[in-house]
C-alpha positions as CSV (number, residue, x, y, z in Angstrom):
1,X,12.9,217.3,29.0
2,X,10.8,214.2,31.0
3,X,13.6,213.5,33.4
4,X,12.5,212.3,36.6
5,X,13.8,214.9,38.6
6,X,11.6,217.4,36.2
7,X,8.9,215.0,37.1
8,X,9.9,215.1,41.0
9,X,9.8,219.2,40.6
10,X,6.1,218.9,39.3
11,X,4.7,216.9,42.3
12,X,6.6,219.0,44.6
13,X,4.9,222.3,43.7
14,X,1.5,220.6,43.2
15,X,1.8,219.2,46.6
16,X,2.1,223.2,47.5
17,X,-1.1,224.0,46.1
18,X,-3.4,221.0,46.8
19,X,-6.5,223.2,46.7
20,X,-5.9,225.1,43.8
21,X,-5.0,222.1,41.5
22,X,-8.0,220.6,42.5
23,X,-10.0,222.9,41.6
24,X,-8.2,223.4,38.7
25,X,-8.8,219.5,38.1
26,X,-12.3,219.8,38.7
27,X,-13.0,222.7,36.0
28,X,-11.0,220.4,33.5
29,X,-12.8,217.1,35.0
30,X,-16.0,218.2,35.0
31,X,-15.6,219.4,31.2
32,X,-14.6,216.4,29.6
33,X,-17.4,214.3,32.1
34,X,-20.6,216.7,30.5
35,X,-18.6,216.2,26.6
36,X,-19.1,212.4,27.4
37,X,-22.4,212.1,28.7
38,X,-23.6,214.6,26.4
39,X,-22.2,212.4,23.6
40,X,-23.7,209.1,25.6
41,X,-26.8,211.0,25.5
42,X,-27.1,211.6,21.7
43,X,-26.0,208.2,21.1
44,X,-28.6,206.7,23.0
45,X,-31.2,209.4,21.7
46,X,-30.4,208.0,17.5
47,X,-30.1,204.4,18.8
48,X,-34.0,205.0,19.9
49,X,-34.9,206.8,17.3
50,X,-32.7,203.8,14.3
51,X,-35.1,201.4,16.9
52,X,-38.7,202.9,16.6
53,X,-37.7,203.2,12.0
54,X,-36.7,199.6,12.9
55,X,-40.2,198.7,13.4
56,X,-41.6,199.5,9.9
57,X,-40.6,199.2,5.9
58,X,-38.0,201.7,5.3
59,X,-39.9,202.6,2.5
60,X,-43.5,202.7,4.5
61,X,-46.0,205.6,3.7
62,X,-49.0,205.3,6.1
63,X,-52.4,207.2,5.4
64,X,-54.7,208.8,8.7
65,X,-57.6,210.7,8.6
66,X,-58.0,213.5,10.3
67,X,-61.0,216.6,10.2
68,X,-61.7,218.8,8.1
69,X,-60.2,223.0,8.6
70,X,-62.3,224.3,5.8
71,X,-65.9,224.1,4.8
72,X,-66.3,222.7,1.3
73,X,-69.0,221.3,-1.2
74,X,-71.9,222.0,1.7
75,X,-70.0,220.4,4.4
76,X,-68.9,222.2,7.4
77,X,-65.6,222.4,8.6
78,X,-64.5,220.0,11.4
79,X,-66.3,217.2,9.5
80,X,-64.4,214.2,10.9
81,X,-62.9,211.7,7.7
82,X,-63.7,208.3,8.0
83,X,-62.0,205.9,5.5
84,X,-63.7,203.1,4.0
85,X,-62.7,199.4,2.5
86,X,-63.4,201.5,-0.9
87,X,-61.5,204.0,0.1
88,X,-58.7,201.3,-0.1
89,X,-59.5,199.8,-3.1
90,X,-59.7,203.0,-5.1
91,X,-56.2,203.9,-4.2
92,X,-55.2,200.6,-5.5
93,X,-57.1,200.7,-8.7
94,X,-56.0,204.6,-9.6
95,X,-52.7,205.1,-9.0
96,X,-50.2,204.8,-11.6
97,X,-47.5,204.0,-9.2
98,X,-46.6,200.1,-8.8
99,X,-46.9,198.7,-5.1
100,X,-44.9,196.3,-3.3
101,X,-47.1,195.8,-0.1
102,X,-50.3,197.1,0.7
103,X,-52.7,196.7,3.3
104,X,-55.7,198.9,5.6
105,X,-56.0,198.5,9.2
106,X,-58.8,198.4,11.4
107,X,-57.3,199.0,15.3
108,X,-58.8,198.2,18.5
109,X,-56.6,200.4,20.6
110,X,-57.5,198.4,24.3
111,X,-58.6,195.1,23.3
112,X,-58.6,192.8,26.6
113,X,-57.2,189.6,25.7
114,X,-56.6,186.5,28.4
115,X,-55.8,183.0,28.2
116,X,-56.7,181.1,31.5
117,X,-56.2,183.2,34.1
118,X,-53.7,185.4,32.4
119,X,-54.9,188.9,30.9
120,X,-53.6,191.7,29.1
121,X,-54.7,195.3,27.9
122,X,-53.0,194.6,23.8
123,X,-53.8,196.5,20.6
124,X,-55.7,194.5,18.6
125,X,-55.6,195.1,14.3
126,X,-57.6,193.8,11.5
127,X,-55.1,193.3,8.8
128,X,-54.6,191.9,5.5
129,X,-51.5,189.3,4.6
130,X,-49.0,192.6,3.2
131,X,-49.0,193.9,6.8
132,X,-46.5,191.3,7.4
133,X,-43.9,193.3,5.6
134,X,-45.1,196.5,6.2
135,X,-44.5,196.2,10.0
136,X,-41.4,193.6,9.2
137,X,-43.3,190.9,11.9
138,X,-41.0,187.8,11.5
139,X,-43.2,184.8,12.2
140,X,-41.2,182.5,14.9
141,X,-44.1,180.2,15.4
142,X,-47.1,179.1,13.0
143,X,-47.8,181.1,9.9
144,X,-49.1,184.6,9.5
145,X,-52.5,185.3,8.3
146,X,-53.2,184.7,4.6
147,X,-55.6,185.4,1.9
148,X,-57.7,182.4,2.1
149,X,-58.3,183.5,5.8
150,X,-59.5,186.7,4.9
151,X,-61.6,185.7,2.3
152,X,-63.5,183.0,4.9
153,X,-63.5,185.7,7.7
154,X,-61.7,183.0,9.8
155,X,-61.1,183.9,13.8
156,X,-57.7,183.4,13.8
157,X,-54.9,185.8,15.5
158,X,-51.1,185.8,15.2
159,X,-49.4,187.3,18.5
160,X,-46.5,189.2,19.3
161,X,-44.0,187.4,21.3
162,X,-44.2,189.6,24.2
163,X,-47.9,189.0,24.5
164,X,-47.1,185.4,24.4
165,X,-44.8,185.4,27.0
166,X,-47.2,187.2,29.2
167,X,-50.4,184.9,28.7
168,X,-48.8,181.5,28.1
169,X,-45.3,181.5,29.6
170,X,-43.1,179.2,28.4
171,X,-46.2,177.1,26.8
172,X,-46.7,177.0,22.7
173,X,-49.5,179.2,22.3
174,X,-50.1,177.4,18.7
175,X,-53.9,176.0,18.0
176,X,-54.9,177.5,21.6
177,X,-57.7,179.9,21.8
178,X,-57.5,183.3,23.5
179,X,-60.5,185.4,24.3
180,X,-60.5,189.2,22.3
181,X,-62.5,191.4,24.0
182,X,-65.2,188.2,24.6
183,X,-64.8,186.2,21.1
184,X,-62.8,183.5,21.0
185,X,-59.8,183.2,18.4
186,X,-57.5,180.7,17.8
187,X,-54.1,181.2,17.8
188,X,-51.8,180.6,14.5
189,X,-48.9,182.4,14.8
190,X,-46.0,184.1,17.0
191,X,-44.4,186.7,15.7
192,X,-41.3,189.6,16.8
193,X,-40.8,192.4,15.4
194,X,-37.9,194.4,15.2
195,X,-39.1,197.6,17.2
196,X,-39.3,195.6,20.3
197,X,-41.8,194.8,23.0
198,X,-44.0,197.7,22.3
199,X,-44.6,196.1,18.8
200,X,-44.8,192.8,20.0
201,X,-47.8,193.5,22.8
202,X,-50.3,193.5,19.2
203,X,-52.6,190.9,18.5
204,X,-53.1,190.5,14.5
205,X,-56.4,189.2,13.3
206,X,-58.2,188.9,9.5
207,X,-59.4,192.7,9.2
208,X,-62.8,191.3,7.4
209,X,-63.6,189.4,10.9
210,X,-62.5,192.3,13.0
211,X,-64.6,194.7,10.7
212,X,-68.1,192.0,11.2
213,X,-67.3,190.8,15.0
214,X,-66.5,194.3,16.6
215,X,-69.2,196.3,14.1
216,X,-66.8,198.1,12.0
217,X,-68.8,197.9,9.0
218,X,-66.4,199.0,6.0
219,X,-64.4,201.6,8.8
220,X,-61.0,201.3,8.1
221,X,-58.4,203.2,10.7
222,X,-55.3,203.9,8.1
223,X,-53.8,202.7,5.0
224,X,-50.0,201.6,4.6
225,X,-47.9,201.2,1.2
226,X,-44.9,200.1,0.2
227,X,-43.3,201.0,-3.5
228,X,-40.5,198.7,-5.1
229,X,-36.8,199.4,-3.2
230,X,-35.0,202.2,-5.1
231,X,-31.2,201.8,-4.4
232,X,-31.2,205.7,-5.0
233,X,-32.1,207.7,-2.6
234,X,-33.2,210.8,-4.6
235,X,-34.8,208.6,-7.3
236,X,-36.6,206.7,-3.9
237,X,-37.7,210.1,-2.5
238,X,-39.1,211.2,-5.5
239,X,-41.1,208.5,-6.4
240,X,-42.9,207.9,-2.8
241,X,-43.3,212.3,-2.9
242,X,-45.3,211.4,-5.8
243,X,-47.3,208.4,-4.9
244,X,-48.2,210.5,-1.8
245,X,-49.1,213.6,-3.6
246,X,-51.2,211.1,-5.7
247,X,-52.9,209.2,-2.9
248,X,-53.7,212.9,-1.5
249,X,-55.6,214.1,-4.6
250,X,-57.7,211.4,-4.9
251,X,-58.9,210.7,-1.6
252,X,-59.6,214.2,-1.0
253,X,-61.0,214.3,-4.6
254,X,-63.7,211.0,-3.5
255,X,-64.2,212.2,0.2
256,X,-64.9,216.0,-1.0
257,X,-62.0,217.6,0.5
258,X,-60.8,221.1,0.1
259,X,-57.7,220.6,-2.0
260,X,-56.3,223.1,0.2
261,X,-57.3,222.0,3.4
262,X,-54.3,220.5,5.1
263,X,-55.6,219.1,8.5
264,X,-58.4,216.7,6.8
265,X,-55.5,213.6,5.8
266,X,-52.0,213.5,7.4
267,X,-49.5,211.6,5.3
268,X,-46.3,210.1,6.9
269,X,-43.5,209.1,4.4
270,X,-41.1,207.0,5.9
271,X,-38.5,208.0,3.7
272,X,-38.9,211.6,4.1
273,X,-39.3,211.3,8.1
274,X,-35.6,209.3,8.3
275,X,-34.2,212.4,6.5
276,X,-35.6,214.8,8.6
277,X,-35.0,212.9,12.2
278,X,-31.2,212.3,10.6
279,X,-31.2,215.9,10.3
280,X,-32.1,216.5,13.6
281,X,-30.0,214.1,15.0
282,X,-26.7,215.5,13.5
283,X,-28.1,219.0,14.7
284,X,-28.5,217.8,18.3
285,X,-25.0,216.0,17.9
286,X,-23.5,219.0,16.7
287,X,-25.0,221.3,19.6
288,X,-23.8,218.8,22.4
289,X,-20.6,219.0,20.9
290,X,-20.6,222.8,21.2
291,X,-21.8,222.5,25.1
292,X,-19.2,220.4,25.9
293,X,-16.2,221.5,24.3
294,X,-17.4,224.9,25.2
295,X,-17.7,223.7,28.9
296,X,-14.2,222.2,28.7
297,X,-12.8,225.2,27.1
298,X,-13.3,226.8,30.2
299,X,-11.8,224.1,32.1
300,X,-8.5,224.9,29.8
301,X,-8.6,228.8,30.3
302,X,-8.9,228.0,33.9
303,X,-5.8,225.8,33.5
304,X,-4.1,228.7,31.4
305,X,-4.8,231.0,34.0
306,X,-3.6,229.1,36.9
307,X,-0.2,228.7,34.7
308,X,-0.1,232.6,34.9
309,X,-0.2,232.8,38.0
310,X,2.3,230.2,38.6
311,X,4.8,231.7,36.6
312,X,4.5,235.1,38.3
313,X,4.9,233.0,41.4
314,X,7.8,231.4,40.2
315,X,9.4,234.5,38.6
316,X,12.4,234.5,40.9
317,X,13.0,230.9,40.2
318,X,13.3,231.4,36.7
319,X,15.6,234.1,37.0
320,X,17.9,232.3,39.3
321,X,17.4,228.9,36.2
322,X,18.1,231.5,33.6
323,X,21.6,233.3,35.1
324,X,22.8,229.6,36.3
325,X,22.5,228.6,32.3
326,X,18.8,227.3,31.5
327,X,17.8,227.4,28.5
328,X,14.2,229.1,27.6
329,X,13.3,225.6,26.0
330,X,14.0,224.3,29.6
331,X,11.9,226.8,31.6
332,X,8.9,226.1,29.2
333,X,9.3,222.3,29.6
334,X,8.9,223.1,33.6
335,X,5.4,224.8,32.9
336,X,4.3,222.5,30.2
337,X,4.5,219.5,32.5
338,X,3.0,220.7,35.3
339,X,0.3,222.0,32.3
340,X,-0.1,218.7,30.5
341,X,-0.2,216.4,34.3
342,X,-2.8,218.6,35.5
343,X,-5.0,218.3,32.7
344,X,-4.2,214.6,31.5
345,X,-5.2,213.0,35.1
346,X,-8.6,215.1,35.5
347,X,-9.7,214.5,32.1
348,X,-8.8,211.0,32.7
349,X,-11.0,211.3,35.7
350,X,-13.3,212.8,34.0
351,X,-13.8,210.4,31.1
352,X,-13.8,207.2,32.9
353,X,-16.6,208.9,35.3
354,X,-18.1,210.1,32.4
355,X,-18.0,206.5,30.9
356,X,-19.0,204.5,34.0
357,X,-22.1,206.7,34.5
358,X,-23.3,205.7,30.6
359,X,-22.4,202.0,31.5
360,X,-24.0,201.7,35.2
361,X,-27.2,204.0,33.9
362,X,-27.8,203.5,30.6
363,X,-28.9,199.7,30.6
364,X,-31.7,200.8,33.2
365,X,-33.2,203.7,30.6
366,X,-36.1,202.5,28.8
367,X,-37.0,204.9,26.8
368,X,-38.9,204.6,23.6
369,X,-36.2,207.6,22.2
370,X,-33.4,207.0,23.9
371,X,-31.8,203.2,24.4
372,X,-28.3,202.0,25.2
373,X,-26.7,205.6,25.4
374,X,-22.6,205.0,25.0
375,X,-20.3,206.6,23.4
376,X,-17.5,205.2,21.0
377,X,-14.7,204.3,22.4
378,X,-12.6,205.8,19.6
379,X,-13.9,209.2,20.2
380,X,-13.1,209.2,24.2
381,X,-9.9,208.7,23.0
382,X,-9.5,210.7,20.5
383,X,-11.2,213.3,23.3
384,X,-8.5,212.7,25.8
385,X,-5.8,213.3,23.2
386,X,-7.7,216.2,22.1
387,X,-7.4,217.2,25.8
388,X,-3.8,216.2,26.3
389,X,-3.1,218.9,23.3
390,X,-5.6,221.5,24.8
391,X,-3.3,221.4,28.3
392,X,-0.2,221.7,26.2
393,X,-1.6,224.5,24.4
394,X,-2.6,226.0,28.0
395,X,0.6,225.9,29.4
396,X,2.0,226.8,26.6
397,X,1.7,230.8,26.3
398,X,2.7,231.0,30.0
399,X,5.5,229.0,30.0
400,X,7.0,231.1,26.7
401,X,6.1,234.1,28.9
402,X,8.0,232.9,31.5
403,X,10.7,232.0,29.3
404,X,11.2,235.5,28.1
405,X,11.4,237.1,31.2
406,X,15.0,239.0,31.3
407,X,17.3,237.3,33.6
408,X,17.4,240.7,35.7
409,X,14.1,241.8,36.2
410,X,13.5,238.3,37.1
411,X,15.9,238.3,40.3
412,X,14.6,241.8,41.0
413,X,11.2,240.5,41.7
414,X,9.8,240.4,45.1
């Protein structure tokens, strides 16, 4: 059946009908390119999205306040929630759940910070010691804050790395003092953090001193938690739905909040917000598949078609095969090659093209959502097989057709 004279035969009558393989190629081509880049694309877009979790505790639950939808107790609605050190501490005392890591925050969102004649636009927080392992900051230099420095407000800051690179180079930035926003503080620590350079551009200082020497008062922006790792998921989910519900009732309960009022404190669950981006991501995957295989189904019922016409084309031929002995196994294998070459080379074409564009483009994306977009290279194969099939299956039906053709109606054709 893959003689080389079969193989001869197959070139011949594509060499025929240069334009209409082609185009035939390019239906089939451009199929399998969209599957791939689509799949590229999806990669890259949970690769972003795996990066920006990276960032944060798995386990993290983060407090904001927000205004107020209802009017309640006197107040008026859009009464704008500010929360307090006590705020903090309440949650602490009250709850009945046990913490792993706890700590408020008090951002600067554009602190200007510069270090000779080197400046930067970085957010600058007021933290307490847990933050470390709330944001996962892995100290590469010095020592993080600690309690002791809180306690004496000290004026020291830990950097990101990418902050240090920009205002000292190559130089240890440890025991040097930057300016924040006009105050001097001296540096104490480098630290990287796993969510990249966005993470890194932050400047961490004792949130009592950022509270006294940027007039915060008690103001606190947001509170973050952490409870003990659960290896089980469902027991994990449960327990931080809980402590959330919790935190929810009693802040609204001390900051005279309608209990239905759902705009007034927004809640993120870390936990809860991997499941749901998962979900979304295995959606998204899902409809790319369909876009692409749908798109290269057409390719195939182009190819399918084409085989039609070939076969009415070739009627005569297979008359004249059939009366001089060939058998209908024979007369399919003649279709099925031509089938299975056709779609086998442009969906080779199509896949390395498809595969060059993710590797030539894709380092220069630098998207917060979408990094490194590639797809596995035992899926393009597995793709290319499934194609290789797909052009069998094609050719298939035509060539049987062809085969059954009656040996005189197939010399009476014109």
């Amino acid at each position: 059946m893959f003689s080389l004279e079969r193989w001869q035969e197959v070139f011949e009558t594509i060499s025929k009908n240069k334009l209409r393989t082609f185009l035939t190629g390019v239906s089939v081509g451009s199929g399998i390119f969209i599957l791939v880049v689509l799949l590229g694309v999806s990669e890259g877009f949970q690769n972003g999205v795996e990066k920006q979790f990276q960032g944060d505790a798995e386990n993290i639950i983060n407090i904001y306040p927000g205004s107020t939808s209802i009017a309640y107790e006197g107040f008026n609605k859009d009464r704008r929630i500010q929360f307090t050190n006590e705020d903090y501490a309440l949650v602490n005392k009250e709850t009945d759940q046990e913490i792993e890591f706890a700590s408020p925050l008090y951002q600067i969102f554009a602190g200007l910070v510069s270090y000779g004649n080197e400046s930067g636009s970085y957010r600058v927080e007021g933290i307490l010691p847990d933050y470390q392992f709330l944001e996962k900051a892995d100290i590469i230099e010095g020592r993080f804050i600690n309690i002791n420095d809180v306690k004496a407000k000290e004026k020291y800051a830990i950097i990101g790395n990418r902050a240090k690179k920009d205002l000292f180079k190559d130089k240890s930035p440890i025991g040097e003092y930057i300016d924040v926003a006009g105050l001097n503080f001296k540096v104490i620590g480098v630290f990287t953090d796993p969510g990249g350079d966005r993470e890194e551009t932050r400047v961490y200082v004792p949130i009592s001193t950022a509270q006294i020497v940027f007039g915060a008062g008690t103001d606190i922006r947001s509170m973050g938690y952490t409870l003990p790792k659960e290896e089980n998921y469902d027991l994990a989910l449960k327990q931080s739905n809980a402590f959330a519900a919790q935190i929810e009732q009693m802040l609204k309960s001390k900051l005279q909040i309608d209990p239905k009022d759902e705009s007034a404190l927004f809640i993120s669950n870390n936990i809860v917000n991997t499941k749901e981006i998962y979900l979304l991501i295995n959606a998204m995957k899902i409809f790319f598949w369909g876009v692409g295989i749908a798109t290269l189904l057409a390719g195939i019922i182009g190819v399918s078609n084409i085989m039609l016409i070939i076969v009415k084309e070739r009627t005569k031929e297979i008359g004249i095969r059939k009366a001089l002995g060939a058998e209908p196994i024979s007369i399919v294998g003649m279709i099925l090659h031509e089938s299975i070459f056709v779609t086998s080379v442009s969906g080779l074409f199509g896949l390395i093209f498809g595969l060059a564009l993710l590797e030539i483009v894709g380092p220069y994306i630098e998207l917060d959502f979408i990094r490194n977009p590639s797809v596995n290279f035992s899926i393009a194969v597995s793709t290319l097989v499934l194609l290789i099939a797909a052009g069998a299956i094609a050719g298939f039906f035509p060539a049987w057709r062809g085969a059954r053709i009656k040996t005189i109606d197939a010399l009476r054709d014109e």
